[in-house]
N, C-alpha and C positions, 0 to 999 in steps of 0.2 A: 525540663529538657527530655526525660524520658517517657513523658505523658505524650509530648508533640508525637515522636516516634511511634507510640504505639495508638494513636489516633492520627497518623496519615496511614500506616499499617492497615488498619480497620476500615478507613475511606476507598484504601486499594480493593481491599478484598471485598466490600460490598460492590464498587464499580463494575467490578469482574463474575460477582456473580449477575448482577446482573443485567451485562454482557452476554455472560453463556446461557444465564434463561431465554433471552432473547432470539439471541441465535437457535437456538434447540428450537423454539416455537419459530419462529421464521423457514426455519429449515422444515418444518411437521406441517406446519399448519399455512403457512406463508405468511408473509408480508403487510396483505391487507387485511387478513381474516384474524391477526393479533392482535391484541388491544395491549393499552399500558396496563391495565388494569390483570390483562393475562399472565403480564411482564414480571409484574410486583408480586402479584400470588407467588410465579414461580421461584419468585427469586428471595421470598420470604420476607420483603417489604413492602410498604406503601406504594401506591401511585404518586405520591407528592418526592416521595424519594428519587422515585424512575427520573421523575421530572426535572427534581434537583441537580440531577448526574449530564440527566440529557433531557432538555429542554423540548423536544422534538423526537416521534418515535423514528423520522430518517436519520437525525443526525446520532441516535445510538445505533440503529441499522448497520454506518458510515463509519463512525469511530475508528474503527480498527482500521480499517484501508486507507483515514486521514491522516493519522500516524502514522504510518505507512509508506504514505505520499510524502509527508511531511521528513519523515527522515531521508528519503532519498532528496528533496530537492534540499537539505540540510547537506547531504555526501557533495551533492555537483557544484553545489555553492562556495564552501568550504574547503575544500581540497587542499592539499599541502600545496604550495608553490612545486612545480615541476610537475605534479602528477594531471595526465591527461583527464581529459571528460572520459574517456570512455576507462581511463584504469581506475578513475570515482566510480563511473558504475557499475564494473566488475570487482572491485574492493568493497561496493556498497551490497551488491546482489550473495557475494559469499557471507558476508557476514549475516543478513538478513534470513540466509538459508539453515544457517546454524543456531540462529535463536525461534525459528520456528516449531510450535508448539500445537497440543490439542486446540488450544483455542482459534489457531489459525485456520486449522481441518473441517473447524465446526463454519467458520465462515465464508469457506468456501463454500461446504454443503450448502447452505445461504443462500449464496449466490450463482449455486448451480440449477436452487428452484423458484428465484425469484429473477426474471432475469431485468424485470426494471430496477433494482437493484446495481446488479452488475453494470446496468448502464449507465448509472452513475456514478460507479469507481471507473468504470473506462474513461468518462469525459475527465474526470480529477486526474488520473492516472496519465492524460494526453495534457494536460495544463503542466505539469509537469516536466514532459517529456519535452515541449516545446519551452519550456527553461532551460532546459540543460542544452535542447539547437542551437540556444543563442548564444549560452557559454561556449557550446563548440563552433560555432562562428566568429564568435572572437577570440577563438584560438587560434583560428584559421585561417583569420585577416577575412574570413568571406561576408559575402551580406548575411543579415539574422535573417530575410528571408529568403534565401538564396536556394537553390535549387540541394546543393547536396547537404544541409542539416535541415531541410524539411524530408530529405531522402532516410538519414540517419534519425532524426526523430520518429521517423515511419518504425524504420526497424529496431530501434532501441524501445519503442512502446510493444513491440510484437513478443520481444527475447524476454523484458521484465514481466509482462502478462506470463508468456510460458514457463519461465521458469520458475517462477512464484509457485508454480504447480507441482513441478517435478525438480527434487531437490538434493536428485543423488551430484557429483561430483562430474559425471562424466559429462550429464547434459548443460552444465553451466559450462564446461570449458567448450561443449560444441558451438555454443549458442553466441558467445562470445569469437570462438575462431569465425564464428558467421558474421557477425557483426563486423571486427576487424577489416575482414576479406572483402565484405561489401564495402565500409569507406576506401579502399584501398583502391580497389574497380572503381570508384568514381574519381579519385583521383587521379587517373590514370586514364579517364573517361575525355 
């Protein structure tokens, strides 16, 4: 019993380093110009290791922002009875904000110089965001493809982009009064 523990332990931590070798070298060197082979040097294992963790050097690239993706469409899915799609993912976005860490800084860096990269957490990032339109369509009684949760799904991918970035307190509550304010105008519309 205490073997398992300290060998899923050890599986984390090798994951993660290398995770952040990765990153580091994506962020330095970019994207295509890294090898697995760059990955494992840095990250103090094999290539067949890299491989084992992540099958594919995009989808360790991706990791981090699948989880990511994955726990939000986890929040909107899930929700208590009673709580709206949008108080999911202002309940999802604060907490998200508070468990942000150096490893998230490092994949932004990432994705600040790899931008084929970024365009492939945007499309995940809108696969998403177009799940939670339909939850809030049938909140709404509206159509899934109806004009104001393809309106809301616009600007609920804009606020979780930006705010992913900037994680002081004040800009999640503006972004959200934004958010609010614009379904309200269109209901009202």
């Amino acid at each position: 019993m205490m073997s398992e523990g300290l060998r899923e332990r050890s599986k984390a931590r090798r994951r993660e380093a290398i995770l952040r070798s990765a990153y580091e070298l994506f962020a330095t060197h970019g994207f295509e110009a890294t090898t697995i082979a760059d990955i494992a040097a840095a990250a103090e294992v094999s290539p067949r290791t890299v491989t084992l963790y992540f099958p594919s050097k995009l989808e360790l690239a991706t990791s981090q922002f699948d989880a990511f993706a994955d726990r939000l469409g986890t929040a909107l899915r899930e929700r208590p009875d009673g709580q709206t799609t949008l108080d999911a993912l202002e309940h999802w976005l604060r907490s998200e904000t508070v468990l942000r860490g150096d490893l998230d800084d490092l994949y932004d860096r990432m994705l600040d110089l790899n931008p084929q990269l970024r365009a492939v957490a945007n499309v995940r990032l809108t696969e998403v965001i177009q799940e939670g339109a339909r939850l809030l369509a049938e909140e709404r009684g509206d159509a899934p493809d109806g004009f104001v949760p393809r309106m809301v799904a616009a600007a609920a991918a804009a606020v979780v982009s930006e705010v992913c970035h900037r994680t002081q307190e004040a800009d999640l509550d503006t972004a959200m009064t934004f958010l609010r304010a614009g379904v309200g105008s269109l209901d009202s519309a």
